[in-house]
C-alpha positions in Angstrom: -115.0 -37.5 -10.2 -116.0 -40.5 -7.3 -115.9 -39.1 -4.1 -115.1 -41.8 -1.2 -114.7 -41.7 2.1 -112.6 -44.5 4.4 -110.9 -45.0 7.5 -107.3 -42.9 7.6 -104.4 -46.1 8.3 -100.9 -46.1 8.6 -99.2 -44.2 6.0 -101.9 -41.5 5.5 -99.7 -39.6 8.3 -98.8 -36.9 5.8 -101.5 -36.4 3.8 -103.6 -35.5 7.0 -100.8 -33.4 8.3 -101.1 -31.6 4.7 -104.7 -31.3 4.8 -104.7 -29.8 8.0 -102.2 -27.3 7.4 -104.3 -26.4 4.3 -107.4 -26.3 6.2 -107.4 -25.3 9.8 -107.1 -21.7 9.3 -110.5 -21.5 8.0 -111.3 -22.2 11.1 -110.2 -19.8 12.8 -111.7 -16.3 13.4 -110.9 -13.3 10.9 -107.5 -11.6 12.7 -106.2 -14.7 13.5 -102.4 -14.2 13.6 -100.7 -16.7 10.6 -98.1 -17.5 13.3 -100.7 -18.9 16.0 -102.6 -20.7 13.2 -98.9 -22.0 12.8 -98.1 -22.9 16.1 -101.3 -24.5 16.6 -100.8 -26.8 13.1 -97.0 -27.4 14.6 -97.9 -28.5 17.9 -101.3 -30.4 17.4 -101.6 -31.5 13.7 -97.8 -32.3 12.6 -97.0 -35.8 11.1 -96.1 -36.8 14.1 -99.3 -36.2 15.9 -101.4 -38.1 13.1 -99.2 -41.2 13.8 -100.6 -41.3 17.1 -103.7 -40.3 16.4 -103.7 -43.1 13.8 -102.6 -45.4 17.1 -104.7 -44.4 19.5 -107.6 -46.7 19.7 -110.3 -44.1 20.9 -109.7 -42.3 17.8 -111.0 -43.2 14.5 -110.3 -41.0 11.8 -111.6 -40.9 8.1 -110.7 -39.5 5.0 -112.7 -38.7 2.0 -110.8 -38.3 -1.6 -111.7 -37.2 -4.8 -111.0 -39.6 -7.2 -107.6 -40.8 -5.3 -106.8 -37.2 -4.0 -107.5 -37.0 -0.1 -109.2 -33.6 0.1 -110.9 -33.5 4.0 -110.3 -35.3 7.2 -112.6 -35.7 10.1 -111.4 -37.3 13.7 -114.0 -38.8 16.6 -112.6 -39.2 20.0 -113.8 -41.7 22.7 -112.8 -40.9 26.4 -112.8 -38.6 29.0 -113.6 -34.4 28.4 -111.6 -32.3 30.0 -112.6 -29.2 29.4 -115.3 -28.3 32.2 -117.8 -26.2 30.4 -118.0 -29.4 28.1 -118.5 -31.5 30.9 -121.2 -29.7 32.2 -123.5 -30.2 28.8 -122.1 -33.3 27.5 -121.7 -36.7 29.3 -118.9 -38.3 28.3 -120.1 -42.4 29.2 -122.5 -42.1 25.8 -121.3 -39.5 23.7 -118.2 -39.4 21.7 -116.8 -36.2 19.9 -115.9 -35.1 16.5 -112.5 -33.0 17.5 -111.7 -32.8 13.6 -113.7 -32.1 10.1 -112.4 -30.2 7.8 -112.6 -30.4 3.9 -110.3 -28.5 1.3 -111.9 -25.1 0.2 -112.2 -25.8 -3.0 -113.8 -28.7 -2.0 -116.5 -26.3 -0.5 -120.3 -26.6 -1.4 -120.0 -30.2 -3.7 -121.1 -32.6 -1.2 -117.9 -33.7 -0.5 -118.2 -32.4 3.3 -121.8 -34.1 3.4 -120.4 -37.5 1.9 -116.8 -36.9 4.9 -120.0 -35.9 7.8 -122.4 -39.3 6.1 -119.0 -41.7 7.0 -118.3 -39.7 9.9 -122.0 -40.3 11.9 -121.8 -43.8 10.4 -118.4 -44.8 12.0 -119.5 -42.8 15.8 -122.9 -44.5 15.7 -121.1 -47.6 15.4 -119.2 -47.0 18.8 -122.1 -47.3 20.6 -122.6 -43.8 21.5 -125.7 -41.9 21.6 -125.2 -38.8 20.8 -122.1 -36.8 18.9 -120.5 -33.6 20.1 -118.1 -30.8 18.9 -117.0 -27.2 19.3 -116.6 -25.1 16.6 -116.2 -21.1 16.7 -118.8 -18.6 16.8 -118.1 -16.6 14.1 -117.6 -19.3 11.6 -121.0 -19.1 10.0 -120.4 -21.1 7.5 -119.3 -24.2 9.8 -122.7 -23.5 12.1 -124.8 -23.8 9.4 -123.7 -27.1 8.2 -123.5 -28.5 11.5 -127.1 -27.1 12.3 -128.0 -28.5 8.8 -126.7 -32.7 9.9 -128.4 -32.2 13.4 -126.1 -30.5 15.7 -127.6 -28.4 17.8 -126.2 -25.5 20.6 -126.1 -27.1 23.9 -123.0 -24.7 25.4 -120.4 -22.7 24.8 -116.4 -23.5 25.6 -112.9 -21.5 25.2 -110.6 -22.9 22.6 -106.5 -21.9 22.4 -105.2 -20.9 19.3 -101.6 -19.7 19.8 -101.7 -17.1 22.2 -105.1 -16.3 21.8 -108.4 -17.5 23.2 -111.6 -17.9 21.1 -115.4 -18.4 22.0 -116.7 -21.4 20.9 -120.3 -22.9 20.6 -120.7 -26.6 21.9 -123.1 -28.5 19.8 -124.7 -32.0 19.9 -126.5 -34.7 18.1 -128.4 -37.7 18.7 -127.0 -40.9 16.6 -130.2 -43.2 17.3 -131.4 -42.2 13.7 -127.6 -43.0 12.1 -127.3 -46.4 10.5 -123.9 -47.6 10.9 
């Protein structure tokens, strides 16, 4: 089966919002409660929310099918950081950050994530940024090791809010000079 990747448009709402539901609990820590993992989904990854992600023009977000099943998503974000450990390791004028990437699991260990992170560094090398940056959590091993494995390297650590609890965070970073866009 072809495996593609494109730019998410206007009417790919709630297939994002589906893959997101489906995916962003793998994220998450071991003891996560459903019902944060819930909230969260509710509050930052409803249809609703991917229709103006989809608008926002310092987002760009792709999606990478199977055949013409959309199975992962990934997000880059232009603009300001607010979070101030972020902002202390990352400047924001030439970097631009991937806040979303996740694939399906039974998507896992294909290539499908490699073909979703290939489009990805493509389309934030095209921005005109310099280097890439994200947070993912520090017990998701299997997240660090692909990350470390397409360049992204440690440069901090951060808090992220999931429902009512707070999770630790590594901040990591790559160059785009060597990403052809």
């Amino acid at each position: 089966m072809t495996i593609t990747t494109r730019f998410a448009t206007t009417g790919d709402e709630q297939s994002l919002h589906e893959l997101a539901a489906h995916t962003f609990g793998l994220a998450c820590p071991p003891g996560t409660a459903p019902a944060d993992i819930d909230a969260f989904v509710a509050a930052h990854l409803s249809v609703e929310c991917f229709a103006r992600y989809l608008a926002d023009p310092d987002r760009t977000l792709l999606v990478v099918s199977a055949g013409d099943h959309p199975v992962g998503y990934s997000m880059l974000v232009r603009g300001p950081i607010a979070d101030p450990d972020v902002a202390a390791v990352v400047d924001a004028s030439t970097s631009i950050e991937l806040s979303k990437f996740y694939v399906a699991p039974e998507r896992h260990g294909g290539g499908t994530a490699a073909e979703l992170m290939t489009g990805t560094l493509a389309a934030a090398a095209k921005t005109g940024a310099a280097t890439c940056w994200l947070g993912v959590n520090q017990q998701n091993a299997r997240a660090a090791r692909f990350y470390a494995k397409h360049g992204f390297e440690i440069v901090g650590v951060k808090r992220f809010r999931v429902g009512s609890e707070w999770h630790d965070d590594h901040i990591r970073q790559r160059d785009l000079s060597s990403v052809h866009g």
